[in-house]
N, C-alpha and C positions, 0 to 999 in steps of 0.2 A: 781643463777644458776638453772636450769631446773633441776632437777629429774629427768621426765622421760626421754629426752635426755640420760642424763648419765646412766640410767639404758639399757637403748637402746643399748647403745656405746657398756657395759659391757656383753650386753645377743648374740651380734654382735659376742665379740670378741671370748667369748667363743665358738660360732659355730665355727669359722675359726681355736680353738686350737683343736679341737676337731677331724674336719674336717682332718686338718694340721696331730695330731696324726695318723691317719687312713691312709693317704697317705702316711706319714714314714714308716709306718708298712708293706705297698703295698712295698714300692721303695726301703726296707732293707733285704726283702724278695727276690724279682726278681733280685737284683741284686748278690741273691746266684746262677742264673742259666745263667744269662747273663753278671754278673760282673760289681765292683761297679761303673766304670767311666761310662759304656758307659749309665745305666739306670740313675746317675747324671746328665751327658751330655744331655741328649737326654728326654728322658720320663720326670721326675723328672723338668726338666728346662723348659719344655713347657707347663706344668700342673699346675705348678705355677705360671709359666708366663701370662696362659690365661688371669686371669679378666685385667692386663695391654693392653694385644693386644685389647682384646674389647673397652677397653679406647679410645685408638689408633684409633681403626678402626670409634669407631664413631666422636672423634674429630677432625679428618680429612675430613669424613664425610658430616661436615656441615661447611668446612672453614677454624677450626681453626689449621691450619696449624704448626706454632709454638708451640701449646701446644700436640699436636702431637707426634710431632719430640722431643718436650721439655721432654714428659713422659721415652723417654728409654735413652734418656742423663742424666737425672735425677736421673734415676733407675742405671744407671751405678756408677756414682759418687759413690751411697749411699750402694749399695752391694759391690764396690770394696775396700769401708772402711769402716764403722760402719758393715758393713754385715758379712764381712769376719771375722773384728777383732774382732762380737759376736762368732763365729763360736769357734775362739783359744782362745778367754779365758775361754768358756765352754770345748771344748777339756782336754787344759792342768792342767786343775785345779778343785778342789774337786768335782768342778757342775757336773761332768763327774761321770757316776759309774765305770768308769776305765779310769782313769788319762791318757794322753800321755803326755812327757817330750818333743818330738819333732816329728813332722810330715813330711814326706819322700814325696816332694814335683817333685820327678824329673823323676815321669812316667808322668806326666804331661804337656811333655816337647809341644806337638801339640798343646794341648790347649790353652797353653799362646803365642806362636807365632802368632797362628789363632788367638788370641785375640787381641794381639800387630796389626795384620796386618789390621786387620777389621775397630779395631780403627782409624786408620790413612788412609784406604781408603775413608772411611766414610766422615771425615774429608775433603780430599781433593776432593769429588763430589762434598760436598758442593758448592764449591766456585763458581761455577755457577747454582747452584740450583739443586734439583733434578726432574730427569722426567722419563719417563715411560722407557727408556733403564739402568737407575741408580736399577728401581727397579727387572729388570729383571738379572741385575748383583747382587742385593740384594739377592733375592731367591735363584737363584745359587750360591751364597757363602755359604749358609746355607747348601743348598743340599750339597754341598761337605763338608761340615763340616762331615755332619752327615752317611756320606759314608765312610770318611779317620776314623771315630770312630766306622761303624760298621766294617770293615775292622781289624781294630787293633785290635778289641774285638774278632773276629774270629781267630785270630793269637796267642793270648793270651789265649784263649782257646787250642789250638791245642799244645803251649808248654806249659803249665800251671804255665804263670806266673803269680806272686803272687806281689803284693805293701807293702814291708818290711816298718812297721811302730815301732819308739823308745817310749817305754813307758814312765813312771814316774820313773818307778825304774830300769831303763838302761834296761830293758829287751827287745830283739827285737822279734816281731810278725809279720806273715805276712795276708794278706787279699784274698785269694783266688780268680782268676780271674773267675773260674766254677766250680760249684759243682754243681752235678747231686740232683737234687728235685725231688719228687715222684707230679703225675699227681693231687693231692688233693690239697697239698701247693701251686700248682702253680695257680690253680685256684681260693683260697684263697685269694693269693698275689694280682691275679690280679683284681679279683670284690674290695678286699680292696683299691686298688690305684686306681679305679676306682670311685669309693665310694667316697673318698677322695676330687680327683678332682671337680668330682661335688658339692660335699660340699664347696669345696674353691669358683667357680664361683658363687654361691649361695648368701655367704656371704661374698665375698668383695666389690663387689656394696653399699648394705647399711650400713655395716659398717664404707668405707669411708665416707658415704652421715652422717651417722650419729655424727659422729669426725667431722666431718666439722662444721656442725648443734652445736655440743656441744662448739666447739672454739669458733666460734660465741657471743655466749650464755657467756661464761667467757670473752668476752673482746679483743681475741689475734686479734692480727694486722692481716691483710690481708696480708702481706708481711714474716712475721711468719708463715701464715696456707699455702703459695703457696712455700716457699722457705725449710720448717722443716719438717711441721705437713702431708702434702698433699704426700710427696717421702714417708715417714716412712707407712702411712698408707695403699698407693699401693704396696707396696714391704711386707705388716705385713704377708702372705699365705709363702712366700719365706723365708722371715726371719724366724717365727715360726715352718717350717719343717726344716731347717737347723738347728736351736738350740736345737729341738728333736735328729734330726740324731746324733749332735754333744755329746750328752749324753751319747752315746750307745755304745764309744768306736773305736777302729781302723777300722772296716768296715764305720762306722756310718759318721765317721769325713772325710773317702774319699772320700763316696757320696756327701755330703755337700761341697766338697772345687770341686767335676767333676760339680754339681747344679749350682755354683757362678759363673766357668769359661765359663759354658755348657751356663748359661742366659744370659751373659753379652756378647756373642759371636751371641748370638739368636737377641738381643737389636743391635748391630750393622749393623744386614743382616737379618734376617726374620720380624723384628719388622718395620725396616725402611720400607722395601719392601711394607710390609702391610700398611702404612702409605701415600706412593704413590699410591697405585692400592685404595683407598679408597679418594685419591684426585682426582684420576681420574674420579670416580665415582661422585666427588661432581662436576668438570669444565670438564671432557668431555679429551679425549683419552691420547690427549698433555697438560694438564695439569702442570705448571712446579713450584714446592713449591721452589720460590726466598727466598735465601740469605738474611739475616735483622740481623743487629746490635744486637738484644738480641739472634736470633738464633745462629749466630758466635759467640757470647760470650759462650754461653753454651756449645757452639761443643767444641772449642779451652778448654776452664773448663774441662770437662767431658774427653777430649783425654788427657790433661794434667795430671789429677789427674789416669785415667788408667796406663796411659806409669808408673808414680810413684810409683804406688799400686803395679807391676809389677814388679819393680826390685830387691825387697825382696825374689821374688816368684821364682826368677831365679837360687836362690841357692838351694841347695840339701834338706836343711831341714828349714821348721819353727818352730818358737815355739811362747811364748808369749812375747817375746820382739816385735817379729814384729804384735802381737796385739796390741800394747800401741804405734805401731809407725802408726797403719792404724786409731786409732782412734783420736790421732793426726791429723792427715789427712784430717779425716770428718770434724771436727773444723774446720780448714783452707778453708776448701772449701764452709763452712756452712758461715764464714766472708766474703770469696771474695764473696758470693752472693748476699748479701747487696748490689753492685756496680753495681748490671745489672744492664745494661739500657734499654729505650723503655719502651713502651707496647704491651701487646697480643693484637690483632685487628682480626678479623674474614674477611675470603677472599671471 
């Protein structure tokens, strides 16, 4: 085993918890002035999404087409289960410095439709490839995402409603949709989430490069580091601000589950978009990223394993059952992966 490699990995990761801490800190703050869903949705899911779109943007870039398209079907999979189900059982259980018993899942109700629906438009583009009017239906899915949530959030302000969350000890509390912050905090909040983000974009580049380099180095299969190790370690800026937030209690746990719905909704329509307009870039206006037997496998995956994650999320409240049934889930989908077929090929 290499040393410095693993020392690498380890000097890596700690920039990104660090980084990750800072932007919780920005995104648990602002969401006392603008409220927790929309700064999860919005802010929060595109700040951690960045070093992914850059992925994107350059993979598409130079051709490769399906690892492109392959990075936010991937990232869906992996945040709709192992993501989420870290989220609840830090939530419900002692990791938490204030325990919740169950979490009040049904202001939510937009964001899992738009989620449901994304999913399954996405899907059905596919089948004849996407091109340059797929990706301008892309961005406009996105825009109105993010309109229908500044919208509600304005609404939500104006009658002050609040997201009633169930504790550990039957207690019920709620999460304030506005509360007025003084002109210091706000700019506090905001150099911190700004802070943050740039620390994330900083160090998710070589920390993936460097896990990669380290797998290598210990022996793991190629098939192990593209199917396990490579999702976990672009999603690790997302993941580790979600299992901060999820620490922090009833505020904390609702930005974290508006961040999961907010990216996975971004990965369907901003992420694909960006994926096209940067194919376009590499073949010119009309450019059309065709349909391939491992691309459809992954879509048909990744829409499956959504639609599932999803129907737990439909009821009023979750708890930690439906952690141990999403992390189930990962498993299942982490097997069927083994079965892709093809190869990546560059266009």
């Amino acid at each position: 085993m290499n040393t410095e490699n693993f020392l690498l990995m380890l000097g890596w990761l700690g920039e990104l918890i660090f980084a990750s801490w800072i932007l919780s800190y920005g995104a648990e703050h602002l969401s006392m002035r603008f409220g927790a869903k929309f700064v999860g949705r919005t802010l929060l899911s595109v700040a951690t999404t960045l070093p992914e779109i850059a992925i994107v943007m350059y993979a598409a870039s130079v051709g490769l087409y399906e690892v492109a398209i392959g990075a936010g079907l991937g990232s869906n999979v992996l945040m709709m289960t192992l993501g989420l189900a870290l989220m609840l059982l830090i939530a419900t259980t002692k990791l938490s410095k204030a325990p919740l018993k169950k979490i009040d899942v049904s202001t939510f109700k937009i964001d899992k439709i738009f989620l449901l629906a994304s999913a399954l438009i996405s899907a059905v583009l596919l089948l004849d490839g996407y091109n340059f009017i797929d990706g301008f239906i892309f961005v406009g899915m996105f825009v109105g995402y993010v309109l229908i949530a500044y919208i509600e959030m304005k609404r939500e302000q104006k009658v002050g409603q609040a997201a009633v969350i169930q504790t550990a000890d039957n207690k019920s509390i709620s999460t304030p949709a506005h509360v007025m912050t003084s002109r210091n905090d706000m700019t506090k909040a905001i150099l911190a989430f700004i802070a943050g983000t740039i620390g994330i974009v900083i160090g998710a580049g070589p920390f993936i490069h460097s896990l990669q380099t380290f797998s290598e180095d210990i022996g793991v299969s190629t098939i192990v580091l593209a199917v396990i190790i490579s999702p976990i370690a672009g999603e690790m800026p997302e993941k580790i601000s979600m299992m901060i937030l999820a620490r922090k209690g009833a505020a904390g746990a609702a930005i974290a589950i508006a961040n999961v719905l907010g990216s996975k909704i971004l990965n369907n329509s901003l992420l694909l978009g960006v994926a096209i307009i940067a194919a376009m870039y590499h073949g010119g206006f009309f450019t059309t990223i065709h349909n391939s037997e491992l691309l459809w496998f992954q879509m048909v995956l990744a829409t499956s394993i959504t639609v599932v994650a999803l129907i737990p999320l439909f009821r009023r409240h979750i708890g930690i059952h439906v952690g141990i049934f999403l992390v189930a889930l990962y498993i299942l989908s982490i097997v069927i992966q083994f079965f892709a077929p093809g190869e990546i090929k560059p266009h």
